[in-house]
C-alpha positions as CSV (number, residue, x, y, z in Angstrom):
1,X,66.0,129.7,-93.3
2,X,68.6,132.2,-94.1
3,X,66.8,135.2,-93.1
4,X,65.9,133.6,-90.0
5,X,69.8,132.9,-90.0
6,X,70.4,136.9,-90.3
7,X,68.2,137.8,-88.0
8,X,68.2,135.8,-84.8
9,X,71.3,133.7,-83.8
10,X,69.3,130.8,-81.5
11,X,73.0,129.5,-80.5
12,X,72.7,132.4,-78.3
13,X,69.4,131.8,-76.8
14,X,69.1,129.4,-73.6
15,X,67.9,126.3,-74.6
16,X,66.1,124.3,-71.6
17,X,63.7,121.5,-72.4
18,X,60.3,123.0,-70.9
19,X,57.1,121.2,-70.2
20,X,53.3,123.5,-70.4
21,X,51.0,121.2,-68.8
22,X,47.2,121.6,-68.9
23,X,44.7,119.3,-67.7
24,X,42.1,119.1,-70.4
25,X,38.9,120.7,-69.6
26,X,39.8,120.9,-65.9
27,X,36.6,121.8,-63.8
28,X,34.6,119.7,-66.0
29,X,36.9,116.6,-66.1
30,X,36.8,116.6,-62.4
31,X,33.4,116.3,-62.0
32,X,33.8,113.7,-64.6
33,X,35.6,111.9,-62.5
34,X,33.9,112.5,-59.3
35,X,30.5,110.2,-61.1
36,X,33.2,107.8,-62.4
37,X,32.9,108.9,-66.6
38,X,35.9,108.8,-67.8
39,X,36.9,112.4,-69.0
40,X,37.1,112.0,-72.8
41,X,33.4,110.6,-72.8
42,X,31.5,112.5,-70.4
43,X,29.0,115.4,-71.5
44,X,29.6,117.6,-68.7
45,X,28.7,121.3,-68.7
46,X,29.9,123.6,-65.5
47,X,27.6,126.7,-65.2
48,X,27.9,129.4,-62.7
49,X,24.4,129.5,-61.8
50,X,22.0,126.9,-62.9
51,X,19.1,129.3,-62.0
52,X,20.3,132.4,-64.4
53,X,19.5,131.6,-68.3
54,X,22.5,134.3,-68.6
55,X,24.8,132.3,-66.2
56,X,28.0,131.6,-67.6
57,X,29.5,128.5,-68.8
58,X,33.0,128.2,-66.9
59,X,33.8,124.8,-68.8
60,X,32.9,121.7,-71.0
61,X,33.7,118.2,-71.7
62,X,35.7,118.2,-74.9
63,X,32.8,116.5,-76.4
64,X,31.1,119.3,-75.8
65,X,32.8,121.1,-77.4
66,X,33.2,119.5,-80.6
67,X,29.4,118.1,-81.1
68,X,27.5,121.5,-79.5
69,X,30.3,124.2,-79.4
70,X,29.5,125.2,-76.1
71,X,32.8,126.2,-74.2
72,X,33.8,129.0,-71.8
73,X,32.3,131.9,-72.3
74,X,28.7,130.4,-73.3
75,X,25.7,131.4,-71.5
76,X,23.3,128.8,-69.7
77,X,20.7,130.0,-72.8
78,X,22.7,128.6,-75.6
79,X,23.4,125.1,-74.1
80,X,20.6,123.0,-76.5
81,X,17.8,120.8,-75.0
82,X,19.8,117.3,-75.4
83,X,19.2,114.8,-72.7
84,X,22.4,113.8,-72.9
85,X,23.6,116.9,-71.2
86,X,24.7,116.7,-68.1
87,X,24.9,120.4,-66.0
88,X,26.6,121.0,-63.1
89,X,27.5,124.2,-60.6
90,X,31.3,124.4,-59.4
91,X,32.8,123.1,-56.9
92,X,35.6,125.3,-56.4
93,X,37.0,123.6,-53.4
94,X,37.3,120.5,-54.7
95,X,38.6,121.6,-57.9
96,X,41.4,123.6,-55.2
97,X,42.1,120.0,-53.9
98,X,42.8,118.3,-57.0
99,X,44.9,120.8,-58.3
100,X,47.3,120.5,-55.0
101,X,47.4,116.7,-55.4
102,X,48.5,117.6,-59.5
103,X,50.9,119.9,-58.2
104,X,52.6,117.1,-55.6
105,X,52.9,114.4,-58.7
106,X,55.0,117.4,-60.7
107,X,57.1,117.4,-57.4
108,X,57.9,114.1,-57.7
109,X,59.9,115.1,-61.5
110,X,61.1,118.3,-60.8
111,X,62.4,120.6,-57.6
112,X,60.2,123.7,-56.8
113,X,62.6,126.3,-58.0
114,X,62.2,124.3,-61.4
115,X,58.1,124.7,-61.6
116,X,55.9,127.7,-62.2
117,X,52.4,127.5,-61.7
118,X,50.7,129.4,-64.2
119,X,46.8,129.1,-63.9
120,X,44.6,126.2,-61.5
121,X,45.0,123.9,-64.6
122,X,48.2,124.7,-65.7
123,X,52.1,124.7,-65.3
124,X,55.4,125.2,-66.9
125,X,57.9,122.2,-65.7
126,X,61.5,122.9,-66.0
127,X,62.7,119.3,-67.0
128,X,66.4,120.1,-68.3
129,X,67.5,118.8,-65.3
130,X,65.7,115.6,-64.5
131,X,66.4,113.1,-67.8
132,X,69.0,111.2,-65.4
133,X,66.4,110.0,-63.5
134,X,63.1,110.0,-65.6
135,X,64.2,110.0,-69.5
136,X,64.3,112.6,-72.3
137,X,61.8,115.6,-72.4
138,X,59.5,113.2,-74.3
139,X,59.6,110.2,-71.9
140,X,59.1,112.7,-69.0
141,X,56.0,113.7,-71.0
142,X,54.5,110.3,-71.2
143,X,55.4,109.3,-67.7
144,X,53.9,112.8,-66.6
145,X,50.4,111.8,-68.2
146,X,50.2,107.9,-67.1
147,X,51.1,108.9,-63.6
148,X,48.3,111.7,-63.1
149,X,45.4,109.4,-65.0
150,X,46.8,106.5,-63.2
151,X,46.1,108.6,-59.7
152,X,43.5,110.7,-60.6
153,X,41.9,109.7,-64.2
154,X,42.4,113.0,-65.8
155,X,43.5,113.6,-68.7
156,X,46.6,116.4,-69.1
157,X,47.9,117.4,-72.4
158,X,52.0,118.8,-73.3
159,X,53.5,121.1,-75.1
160,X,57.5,121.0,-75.1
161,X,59.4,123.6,-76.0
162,X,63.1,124.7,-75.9
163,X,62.3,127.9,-73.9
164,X,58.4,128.9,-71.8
165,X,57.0,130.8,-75.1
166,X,57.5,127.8,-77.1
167,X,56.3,125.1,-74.7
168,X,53.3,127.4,-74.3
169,X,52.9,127.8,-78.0
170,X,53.1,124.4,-78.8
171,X,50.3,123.1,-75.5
172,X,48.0,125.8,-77.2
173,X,48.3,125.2,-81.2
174,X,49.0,121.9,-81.4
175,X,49.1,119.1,-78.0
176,X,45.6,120.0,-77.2
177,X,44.7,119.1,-80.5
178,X,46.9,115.9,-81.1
179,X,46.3,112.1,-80.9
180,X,48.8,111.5,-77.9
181,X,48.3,115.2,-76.5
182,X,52.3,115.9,-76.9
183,X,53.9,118.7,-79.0
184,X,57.8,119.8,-79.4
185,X,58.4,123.2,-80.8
186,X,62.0,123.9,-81.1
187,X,64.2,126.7,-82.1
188,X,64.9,124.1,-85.5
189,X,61.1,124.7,-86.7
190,X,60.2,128.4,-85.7
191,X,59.0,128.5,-89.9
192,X,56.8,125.7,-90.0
193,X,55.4,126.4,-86.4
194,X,54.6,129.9,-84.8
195,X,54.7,131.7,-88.5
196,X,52.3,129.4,-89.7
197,X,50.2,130.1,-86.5
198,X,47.0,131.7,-88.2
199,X,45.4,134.1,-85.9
200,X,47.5,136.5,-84.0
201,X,44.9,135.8,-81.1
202,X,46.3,132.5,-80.9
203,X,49.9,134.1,-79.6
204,X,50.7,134.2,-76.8
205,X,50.3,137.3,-75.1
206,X,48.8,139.3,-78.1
207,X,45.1,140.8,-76.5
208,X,42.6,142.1,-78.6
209,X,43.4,145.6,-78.0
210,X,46.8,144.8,-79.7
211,X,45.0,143.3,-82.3
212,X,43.3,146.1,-83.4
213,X,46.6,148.5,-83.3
214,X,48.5,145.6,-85.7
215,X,45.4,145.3,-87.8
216,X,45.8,149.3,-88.2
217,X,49.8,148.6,-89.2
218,X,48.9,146.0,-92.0
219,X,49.9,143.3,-89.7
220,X,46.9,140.2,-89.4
221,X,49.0,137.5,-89.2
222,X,52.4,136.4,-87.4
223,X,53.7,136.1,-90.4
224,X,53.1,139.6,-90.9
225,X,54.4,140.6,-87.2
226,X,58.1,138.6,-88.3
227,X,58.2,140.7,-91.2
228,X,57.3,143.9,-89.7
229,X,59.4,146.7,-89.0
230,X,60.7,146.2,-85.6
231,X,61.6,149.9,-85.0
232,X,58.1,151.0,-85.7
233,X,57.0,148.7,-83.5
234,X,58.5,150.0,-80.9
235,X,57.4,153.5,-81.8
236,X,54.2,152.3,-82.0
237,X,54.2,150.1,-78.9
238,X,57.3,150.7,-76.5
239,X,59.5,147.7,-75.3
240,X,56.0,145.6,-75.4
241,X,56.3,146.3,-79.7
242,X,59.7,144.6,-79.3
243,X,58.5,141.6,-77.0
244,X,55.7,141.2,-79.8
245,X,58.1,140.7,-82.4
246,X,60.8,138.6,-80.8
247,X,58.2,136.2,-79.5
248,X,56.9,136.1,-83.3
249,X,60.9,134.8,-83.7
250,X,60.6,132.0,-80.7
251,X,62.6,134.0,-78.7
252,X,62.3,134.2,-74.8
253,X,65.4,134.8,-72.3
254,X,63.4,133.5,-69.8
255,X,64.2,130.6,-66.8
256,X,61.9,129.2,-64.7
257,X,64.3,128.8,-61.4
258,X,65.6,132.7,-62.0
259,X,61.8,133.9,-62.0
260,X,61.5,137.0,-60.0
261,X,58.3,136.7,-57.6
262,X,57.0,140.0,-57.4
263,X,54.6,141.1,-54.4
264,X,51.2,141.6,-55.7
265,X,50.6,145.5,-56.7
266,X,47.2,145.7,-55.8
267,X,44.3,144.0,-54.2
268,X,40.4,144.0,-55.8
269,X,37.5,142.4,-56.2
270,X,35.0,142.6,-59.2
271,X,31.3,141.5,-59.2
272,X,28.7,140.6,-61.6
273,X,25.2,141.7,-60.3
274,X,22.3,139.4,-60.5
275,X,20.7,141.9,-62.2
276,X,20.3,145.9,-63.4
277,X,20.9,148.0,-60.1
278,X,19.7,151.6,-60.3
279,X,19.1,152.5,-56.7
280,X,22.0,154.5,-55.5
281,X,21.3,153.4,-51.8
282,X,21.5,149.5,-53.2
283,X,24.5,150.2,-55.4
284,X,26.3,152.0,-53.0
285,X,25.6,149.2,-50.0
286,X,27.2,146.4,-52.8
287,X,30.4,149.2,-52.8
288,X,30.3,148.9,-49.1
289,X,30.2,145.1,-48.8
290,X,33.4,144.9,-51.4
291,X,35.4,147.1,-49.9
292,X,35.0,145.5,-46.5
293,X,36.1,142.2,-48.1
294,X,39.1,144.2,-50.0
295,X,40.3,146.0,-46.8
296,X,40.2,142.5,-45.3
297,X,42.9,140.9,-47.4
298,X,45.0,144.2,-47.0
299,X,45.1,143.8,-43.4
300,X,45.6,140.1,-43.6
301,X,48.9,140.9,-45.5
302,X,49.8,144.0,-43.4
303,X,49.4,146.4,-46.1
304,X,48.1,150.0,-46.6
305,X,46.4,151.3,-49.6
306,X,47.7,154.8,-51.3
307,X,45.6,154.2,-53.8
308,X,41.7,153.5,-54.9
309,X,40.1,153.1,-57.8
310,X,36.2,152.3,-58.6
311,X,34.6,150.7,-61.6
312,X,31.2,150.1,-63.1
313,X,30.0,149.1,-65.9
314,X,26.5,149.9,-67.3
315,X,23.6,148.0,-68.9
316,X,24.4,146.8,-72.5
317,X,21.4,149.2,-73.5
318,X,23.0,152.4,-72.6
319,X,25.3,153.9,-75.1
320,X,28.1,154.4,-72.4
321,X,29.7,151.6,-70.7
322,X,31.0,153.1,-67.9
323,X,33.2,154.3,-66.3
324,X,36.4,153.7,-63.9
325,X,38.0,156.5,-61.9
326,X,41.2,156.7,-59.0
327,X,41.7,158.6,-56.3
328,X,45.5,159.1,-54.3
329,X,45.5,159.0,-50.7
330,X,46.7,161.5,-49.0
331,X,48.1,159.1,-46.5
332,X,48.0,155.2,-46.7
333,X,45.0,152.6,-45.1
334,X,43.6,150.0,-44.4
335,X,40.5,150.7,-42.6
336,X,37.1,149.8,-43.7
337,X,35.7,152.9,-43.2
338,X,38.2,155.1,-44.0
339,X,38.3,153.4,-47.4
340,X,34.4,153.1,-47.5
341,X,34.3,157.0,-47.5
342,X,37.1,157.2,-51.0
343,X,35.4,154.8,-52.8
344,X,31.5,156.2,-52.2
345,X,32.9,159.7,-53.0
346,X,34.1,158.7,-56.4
347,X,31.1,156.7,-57.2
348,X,28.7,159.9,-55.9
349,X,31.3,162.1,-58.3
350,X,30.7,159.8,-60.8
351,X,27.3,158.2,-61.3
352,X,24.3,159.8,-62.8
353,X,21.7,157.8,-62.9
354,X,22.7,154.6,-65.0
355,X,21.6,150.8,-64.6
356,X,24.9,149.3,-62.9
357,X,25.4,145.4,-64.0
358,X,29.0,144.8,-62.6
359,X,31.1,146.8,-60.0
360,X,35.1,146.6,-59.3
361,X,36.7,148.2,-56.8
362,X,40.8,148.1,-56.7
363,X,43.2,149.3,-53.5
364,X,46.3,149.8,-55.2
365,X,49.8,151.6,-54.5
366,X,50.6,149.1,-51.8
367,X,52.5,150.0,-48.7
368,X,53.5,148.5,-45.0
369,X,50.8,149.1,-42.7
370,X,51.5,152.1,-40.7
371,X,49.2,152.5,-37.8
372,X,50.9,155.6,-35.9
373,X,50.7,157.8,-38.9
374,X,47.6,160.4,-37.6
375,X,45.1,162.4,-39.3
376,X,44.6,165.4,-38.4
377,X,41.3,165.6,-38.8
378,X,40.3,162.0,-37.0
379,X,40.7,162.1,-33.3
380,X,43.3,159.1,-31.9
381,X,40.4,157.8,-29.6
382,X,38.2,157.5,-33.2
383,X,41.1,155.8,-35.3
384,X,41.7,153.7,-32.8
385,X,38.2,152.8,-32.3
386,X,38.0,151.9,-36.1
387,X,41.1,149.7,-35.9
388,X,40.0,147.7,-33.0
389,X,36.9,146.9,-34.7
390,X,38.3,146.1,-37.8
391,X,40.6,143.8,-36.0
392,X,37.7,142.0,-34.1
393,X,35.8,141.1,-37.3
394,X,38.6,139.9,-39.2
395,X,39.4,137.5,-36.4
396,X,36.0,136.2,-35.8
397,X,35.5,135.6,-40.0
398,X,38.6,133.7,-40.3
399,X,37.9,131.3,-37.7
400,X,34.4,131.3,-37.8
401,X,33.7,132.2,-41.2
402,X,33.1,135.3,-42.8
403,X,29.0,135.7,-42.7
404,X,29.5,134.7,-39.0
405,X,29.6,138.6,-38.9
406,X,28.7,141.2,-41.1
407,X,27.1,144.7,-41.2
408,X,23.1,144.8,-40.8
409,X,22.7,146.8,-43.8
410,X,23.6,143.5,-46.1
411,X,20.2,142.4,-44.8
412,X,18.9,145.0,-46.8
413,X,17.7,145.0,-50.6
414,X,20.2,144.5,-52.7
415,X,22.7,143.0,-50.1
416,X,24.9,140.2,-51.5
417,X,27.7,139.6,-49.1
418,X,25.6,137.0,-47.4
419,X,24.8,135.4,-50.7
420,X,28.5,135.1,-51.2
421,X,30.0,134.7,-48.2
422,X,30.3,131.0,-48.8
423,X,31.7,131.2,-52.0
424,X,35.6,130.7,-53.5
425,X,36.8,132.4,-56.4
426,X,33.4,134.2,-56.7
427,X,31.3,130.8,-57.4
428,X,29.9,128.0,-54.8
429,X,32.4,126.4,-52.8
């Protein structure tokens, strides 16, 4: 306790009383609910693509996971024979609906500037405010979890915390685990809590590509990471090495109602094939159709790209995994084809030969969408041209939807904007 004393005064620090919020095995839970199993009892197992034996498990009832260890992540070929089973394809729009309805109930506790909405199945609540009316932190908790299985039969876990990190730390290491799916972590028990967290994975914010550079250090633990040298750290890692050790500490200046919204930097798309493409006519039609849906959503959002950048990745039998590669603009855009001709020339630069299993393209340096800007090798008759039919399709996909038109070349081989079109985060709608 005294070193702790020495080196962090938490008198200092903000204290707030913070909810993290999951709902426990989200997509799964739902569709739980939807055949009227209640969530804790169901065997329920949400798969990409029923059809694939590689198709990816995107979540599992929590008995699934403790009595077969299937979670997210596993492939459709692990999942055992067991008739119990039950398997299921998403249903992202419904799974959209539910989370709004989650998201009016934390409305009903807290004001908007006091809630952040960190993934579909999860939220920081910013509950310092509201004990007047609802109770302590804890009572807020409890009222939290009747209200949403009352309405909705899903089950959320909590983890409390006197700042974000902590709330987050305790949801993650110890609600999700616990009999009444509540967890405080407070600046009081930093010692028996995050330093006796045992994998540095299980921090938050620690990837594995930081793992690996602390492993190098001698640091495996968060135990280690309080006790390290925070100088070398930061030698080692910038202002990120500091922000690793002061989180190790429980510290974390931040407040939900002061968080800074930033514009999103860049818009992309990434896309697992359905299998091994090697045709540079079918991998470079696949390029097409994503940039067409990328230039899209920069239009829709009046932005210009400065910026492209393409990315494939290769079959897992080739020695080389890829490859990703940018280009600057020499002016900013937003046109399909304009951007169509950037992206094909650093994929022709690029590729030789390899089986392509999963493309990403990214439009990046973000700017306002200039249209008077000319190029001086286009003619104004031809930009315009390009704009005007840009402008057509986009309004006849959004209100008619987007395969109501597309490019005839998707009906070749190897096409899969059709197969998608219908689709919402990259899975059935």
């Amino acid at each position: 306790m005294g070193m702790r004393d020495m080196a962090i005064d938490y008198d200092l620090l903000p204290k707030r009383s913070i909810l993290c919020i999951d709902v426990k095995s989200f997509f799964a839970s739902v569709e739980a609910v939807r055949r009227k199993i209640h969530p804790l009892d169901a065997y329920i197992i949400v798969v990409s693509d029923k059809k694939r034996p590689g198709s990816v498990v995107l979540a599992s009832s929590p008995r699934v996971k403790g009595e077969f260890g299937i979670k997210t992540g596993s492939r459709m070929f692990e999942i055992p024979n067991d008739e119990r089973l039950m398997i299921v394809e998403p249903s992202m729009k419904l799974y959209l609906k539910v989370n709004s309805m989650i998201i009016e109930i934390f409305k009903r506790f807290v004001p908007v500037e006091d809630l952040h909405i960190y993934s579909i199945d999860e939220v920081f609540l910013d509950v310092t405010a509201s004990w007047r009316l609802f109770g302590d932190k804890f009572e807020i908790a409890r009222k939290i979890q009747r209200t949403i299985f009352k309405e909705l039969k899903l089950v959320v876990t909590v983890g409390i915390g006197d700042n974000p990190l902590l709330a987050k730390l305790a949801l993650d290491n110890e609600a999700k685990n616990a009999s009444g799916g509540i967890a405080y972590w407070s600046y009081q028990n930093i010692e028996e809590t995050i330093w006796k967290i045992p994998r540095l994975g299980d921090m938050w914010g620690v990837s594995h590509g930081y793992i690996k550079k602390l492993n190098n250090m001698g640091i495996h633990s968060v135990y280690d990471l309080v006790h390290a040298d925070k100088h070398k750290l930061k030698d080692r890692f910038g202002i990120m090495g500091l922000q690793l050790y002061y989180h190790a500490w429980g510290v974390d200046y931040s407040i939900l109602s002061e968080k800074i919204k930033t514009r999103e930097k860049s818009f992309s798309k990434s896309q697992i094939l359905q299998r091994y493409y090697y045709m540079e006519e079918e991998i470079v039609l696949v390029i097409r159709e994503m940039v067409d849906e990328v230039a899209m959503r920069l239009r829709a959002n009046n932005v210009a790209a400065g910026k492209v950048a393409l990315g494939l990745a290769y079959s897992r039998d080739i020695e080389e995994k890829g490859f990703k590669h940018q280009r600057l603009l020499h002016r900013g855009t937003n046109s399909t084809k304009e951007l169509t001709v950037y992206f094909i020339q650093i994929f022709k630069c690029y590729w030789r030969g390899q089986w392509v299993r999963q493309i990403y393209v990214v439009c990046g340096k973000l700017q306002p969408a200039i249209y008077e800007q000319l190029d001086l090798f286009t003619s104004n008759e031809q930009l315009e041209r390009n704009q005007m039919l840009d402008e057509i399709m986009d309004t006849i996909r959004l209100r008619y939807g987007k395969d109501a038109i597309f490019w005839a070349c998707s009906l070749m081989k190897g096409g899969t904007f059709l197969k998608r079109a219908n689709h919402v985060g990259g899975h059935k709608g």
